[in-house]
C-alpha positions as CSV (number, residue, x, y, z in Angstrom):
1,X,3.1,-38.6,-69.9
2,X,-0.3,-37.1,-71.0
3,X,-0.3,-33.6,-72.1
4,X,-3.6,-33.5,-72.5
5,X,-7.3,-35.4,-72.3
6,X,-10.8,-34.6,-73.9
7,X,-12.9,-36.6,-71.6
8,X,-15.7,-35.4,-74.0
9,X,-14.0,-37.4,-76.9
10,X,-14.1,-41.2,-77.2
11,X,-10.1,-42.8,-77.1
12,X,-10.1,-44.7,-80.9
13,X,-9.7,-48.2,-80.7
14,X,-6.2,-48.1,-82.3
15,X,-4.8,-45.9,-79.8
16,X,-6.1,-48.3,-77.1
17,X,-4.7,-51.1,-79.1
18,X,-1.1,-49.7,-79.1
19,X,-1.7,-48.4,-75.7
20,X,-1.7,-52.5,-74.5
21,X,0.7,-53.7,-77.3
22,X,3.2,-51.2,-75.7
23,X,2.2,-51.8,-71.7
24,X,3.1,-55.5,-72.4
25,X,6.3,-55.0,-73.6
26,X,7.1,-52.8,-70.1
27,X,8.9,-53.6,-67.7
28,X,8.0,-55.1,-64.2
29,X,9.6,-55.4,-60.9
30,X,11.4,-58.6,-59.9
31,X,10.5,-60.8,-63.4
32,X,7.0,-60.1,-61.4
33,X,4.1,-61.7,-63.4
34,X,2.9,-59.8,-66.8
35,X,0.6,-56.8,-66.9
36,X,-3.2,-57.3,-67.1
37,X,-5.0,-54.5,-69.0
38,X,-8.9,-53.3,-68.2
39,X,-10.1,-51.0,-71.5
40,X,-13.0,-49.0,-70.1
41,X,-15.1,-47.5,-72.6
42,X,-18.6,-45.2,-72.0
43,X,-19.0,-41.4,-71.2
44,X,-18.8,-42.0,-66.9
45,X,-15.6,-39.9,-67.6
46,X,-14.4,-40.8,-63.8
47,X,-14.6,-44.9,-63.2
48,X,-14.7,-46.1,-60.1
49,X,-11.5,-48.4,-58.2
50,X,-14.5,-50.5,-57.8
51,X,-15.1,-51.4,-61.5
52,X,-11.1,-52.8,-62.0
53,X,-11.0,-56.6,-61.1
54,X,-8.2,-56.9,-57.8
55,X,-7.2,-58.1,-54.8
56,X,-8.0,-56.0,-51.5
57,X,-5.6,-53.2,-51.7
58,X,-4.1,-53.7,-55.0
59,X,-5.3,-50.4,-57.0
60,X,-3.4,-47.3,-57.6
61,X,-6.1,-44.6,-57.7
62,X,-3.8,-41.5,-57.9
63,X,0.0,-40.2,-58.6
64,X,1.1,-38.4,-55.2
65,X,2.1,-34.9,-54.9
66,X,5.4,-35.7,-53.6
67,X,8.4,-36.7,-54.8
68,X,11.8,-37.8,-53.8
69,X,15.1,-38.0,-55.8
70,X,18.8,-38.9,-55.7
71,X,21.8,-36.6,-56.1
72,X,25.4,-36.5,-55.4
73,X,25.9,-34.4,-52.3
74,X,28.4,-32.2,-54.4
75,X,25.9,-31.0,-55.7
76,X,23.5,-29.5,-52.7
77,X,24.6,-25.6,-53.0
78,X,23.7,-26.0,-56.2
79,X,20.6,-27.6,-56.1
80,X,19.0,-25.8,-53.2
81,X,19.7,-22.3,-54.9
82,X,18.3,-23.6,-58.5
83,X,15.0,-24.1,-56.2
84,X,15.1,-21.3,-53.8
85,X,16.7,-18.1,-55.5
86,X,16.1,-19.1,-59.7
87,X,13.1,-21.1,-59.5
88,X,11.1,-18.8,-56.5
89,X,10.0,-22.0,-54.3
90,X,10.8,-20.4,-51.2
91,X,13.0,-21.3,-48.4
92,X,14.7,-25.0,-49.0
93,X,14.8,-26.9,-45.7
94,X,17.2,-29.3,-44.5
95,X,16.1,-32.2,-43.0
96,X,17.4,-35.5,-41.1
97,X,15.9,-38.5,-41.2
98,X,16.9,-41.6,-39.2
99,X,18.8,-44.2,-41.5
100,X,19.7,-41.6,-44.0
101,X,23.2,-40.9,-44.0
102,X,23.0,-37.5,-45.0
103,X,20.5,-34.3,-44.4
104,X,18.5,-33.9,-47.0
105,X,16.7,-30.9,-49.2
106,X,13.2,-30.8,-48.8
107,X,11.2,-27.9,-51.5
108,X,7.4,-27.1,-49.9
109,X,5.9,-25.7,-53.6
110,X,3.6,-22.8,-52.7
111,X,1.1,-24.4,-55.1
112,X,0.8,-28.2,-53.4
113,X,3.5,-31.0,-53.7
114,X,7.0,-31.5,-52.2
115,X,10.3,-32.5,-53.6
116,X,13.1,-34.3,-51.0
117,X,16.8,-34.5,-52.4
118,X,18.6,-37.4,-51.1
119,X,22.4,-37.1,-51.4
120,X,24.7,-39.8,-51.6
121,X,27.6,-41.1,-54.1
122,X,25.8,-43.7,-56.0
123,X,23.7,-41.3,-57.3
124,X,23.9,-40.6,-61.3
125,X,25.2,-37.1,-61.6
126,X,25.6,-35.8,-65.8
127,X,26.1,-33.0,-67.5
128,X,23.7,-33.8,-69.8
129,X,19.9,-34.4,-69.5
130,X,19.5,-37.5,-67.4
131,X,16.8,-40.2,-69.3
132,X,14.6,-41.4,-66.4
133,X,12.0,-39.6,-64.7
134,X,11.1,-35.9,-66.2
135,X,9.3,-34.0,-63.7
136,X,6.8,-31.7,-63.8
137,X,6.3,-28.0,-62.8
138,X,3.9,-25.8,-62.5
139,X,3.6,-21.9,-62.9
140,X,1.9,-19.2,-64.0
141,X,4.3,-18.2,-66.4
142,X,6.1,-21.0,-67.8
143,X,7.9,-18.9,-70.2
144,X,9.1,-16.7,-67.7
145,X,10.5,-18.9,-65.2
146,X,12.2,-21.3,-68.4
147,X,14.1,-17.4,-68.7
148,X,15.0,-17.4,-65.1
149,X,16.8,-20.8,-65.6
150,X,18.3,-20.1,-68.1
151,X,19.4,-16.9,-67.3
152,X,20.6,-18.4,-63.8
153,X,22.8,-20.5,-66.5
154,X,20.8,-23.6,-66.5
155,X,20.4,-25.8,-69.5
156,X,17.5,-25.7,-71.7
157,X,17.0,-29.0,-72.9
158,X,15.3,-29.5,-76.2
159,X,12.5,-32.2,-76.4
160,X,9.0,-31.8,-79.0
161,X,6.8,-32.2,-76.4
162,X,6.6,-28.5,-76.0
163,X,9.7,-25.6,-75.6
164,X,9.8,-25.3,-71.7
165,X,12.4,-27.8,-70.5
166,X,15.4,-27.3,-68.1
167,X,18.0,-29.4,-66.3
168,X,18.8,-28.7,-62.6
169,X,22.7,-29.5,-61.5
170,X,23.4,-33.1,-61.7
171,X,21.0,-34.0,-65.0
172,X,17.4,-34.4,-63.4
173,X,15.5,-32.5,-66.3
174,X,12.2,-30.3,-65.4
175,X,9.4,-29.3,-67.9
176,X,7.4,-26.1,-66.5
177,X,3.5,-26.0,-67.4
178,X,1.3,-24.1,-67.2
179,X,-0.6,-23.8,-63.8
180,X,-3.8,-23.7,-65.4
């Protein structure tokens, strides 16, 4: 995760070095081939899909704004009021889809971006801060809202990249920053 980026400042070549050293190592889907690595340097600040060497249609020009996760459906009450009544989202929806078993949560942020809950048994389900995806939120106050969880009796979970950090029912963990 980047916290932050000063297109204004040049990347050093070190940190680009162990940038690759540490992309190689990662994983890839189905013992797919190895990553390939393209080190851009210049002050363009914004490079275009055009400049990466591919196949037709094999860039990744953006992260979406939506995203989709797995719970155990013991855990819907909860998870709909964490985003509705402590977190402020607004009204949680319900929502079938064909070839899903069950209905699932769908949050609409006011701000841009959705989240759907998917319930079902495989799911992992912990009392302690699940180590996978973190996701992000966004708000004006990110102190205040870290208060609301945890007055709500969520968990704060403790991590250096900065103090606001909570886990929803079920172990998915949250860091709140700042809208801005």
């Amino acid at each position: 995760m980047v916290r932050s980026y000063h297109m204004d400042q040049p990347v050093p070549p070190d940190v680009i070095d162990r940038i690759v050293r540490n992309g190689l190592r990662a994983p890839s889907a189905g013992f797919s081939p190895g990553w390939g690595f393209l080190a851009l340097g210049g002050s363009a600040g914004r490079v275009s899909p055009d400049a990466f060497p591919r196949r037709a249609g094999q860039i990744v020009i953006a992260l979406g704004s939506n995203v989709h996760i797995f719970a155990r459906p013991h855990r819907r009450h909860e998870l709909a009021w964490c985003f509705e009544t402590v977190l402020g989202c607004g009204p949680v929806a319900t929502v079938e889809h064909p070839g899903i078993e069950q209905p699932m949560l769908l949050v609409r942020f006011p701000g841009g971006g959705n989240l759907s809950i998917e319930f079902t048994d495989a799911a992992p389900d912990d009392d302690q801060p699940r180590l996978g995806a973190w996701l992000e939120l966004r708000a004006d106050e990110p102190a205040a809202v870290l208060d609301a969880a945890l007055e709500a009796g969520l968990s704060r979970v403790e991590h250096p990249g900065h103090p606001y950090y909570f886990m929803a029912p079920g172990g998915q963990v949250f860091t709140i920053a700042p809208a801005s």
